[in-house]
C-alpha positions, 0 to 999 in steps of 0.5 A: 539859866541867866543867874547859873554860875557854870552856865555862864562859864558855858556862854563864855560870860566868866572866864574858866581854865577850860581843860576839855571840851566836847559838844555836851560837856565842858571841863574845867579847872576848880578855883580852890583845888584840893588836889593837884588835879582838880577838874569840873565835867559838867554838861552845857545844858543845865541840870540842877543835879545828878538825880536830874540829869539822870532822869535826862536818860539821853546819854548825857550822863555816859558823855559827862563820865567819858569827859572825865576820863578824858580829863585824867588822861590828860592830866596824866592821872589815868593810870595812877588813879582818880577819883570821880565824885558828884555832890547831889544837894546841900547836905552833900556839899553841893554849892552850885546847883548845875550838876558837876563831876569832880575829878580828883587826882595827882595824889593818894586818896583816901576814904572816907573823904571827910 
């Protein structure tokens, strides 16, 4: 997708604090953190949203999960606690149509978010 903002992230067109980065997915730091972890898993290939990449059902979904553990362990959130949130549509707070995992983390949470 040439006009897709985390697709250019993929192809290295617009720079991105990488934090993790496997065959399918990519992890990366949010501009405007709202927590002192603040990471965004997203698969390489583009799927527009959560629903999409569901139906994908070739395990992408399992590797995007796994890729956001990861990501807490490495910023050392793992044990402590995070949180993983996927926005699915404008209505939900979705910007960038590609689908992407948010991982919060580094401070208490609460819920409901907002």
């Amino acid at each position: 997708m040439s006009e897709c903002l985390f697709c250019k992230i993929v192809a290295k067109e617009i720079p991105a604090e990488i934090v993790h980065e496997t065959g399918r997915t990519l992890a990366f730091r949010d501009i405007t953190p709202q927590a002192p972890t603040h990471v965004l898993v997203i698969p390489k290939t583009h799927h527009a949203d959560a629903a999409t990449l569901a139906k994908a059902d070739d395990g992408l979904a399992d590797e995007v999960l796994k890729t956001a553990h990861e990501v807490a362990v490495i910023d050392g959130v793992s044990d402590s606690g995070y949180r993983i949130v996927f926005n699915t549509g404008p209505a939900a707070g979705q910007t960038v149509a590609h689908v992407h995992a948010h991982v919060l983390g580094g401070r208490d949470l609460t819920w409901p978010p907002g």
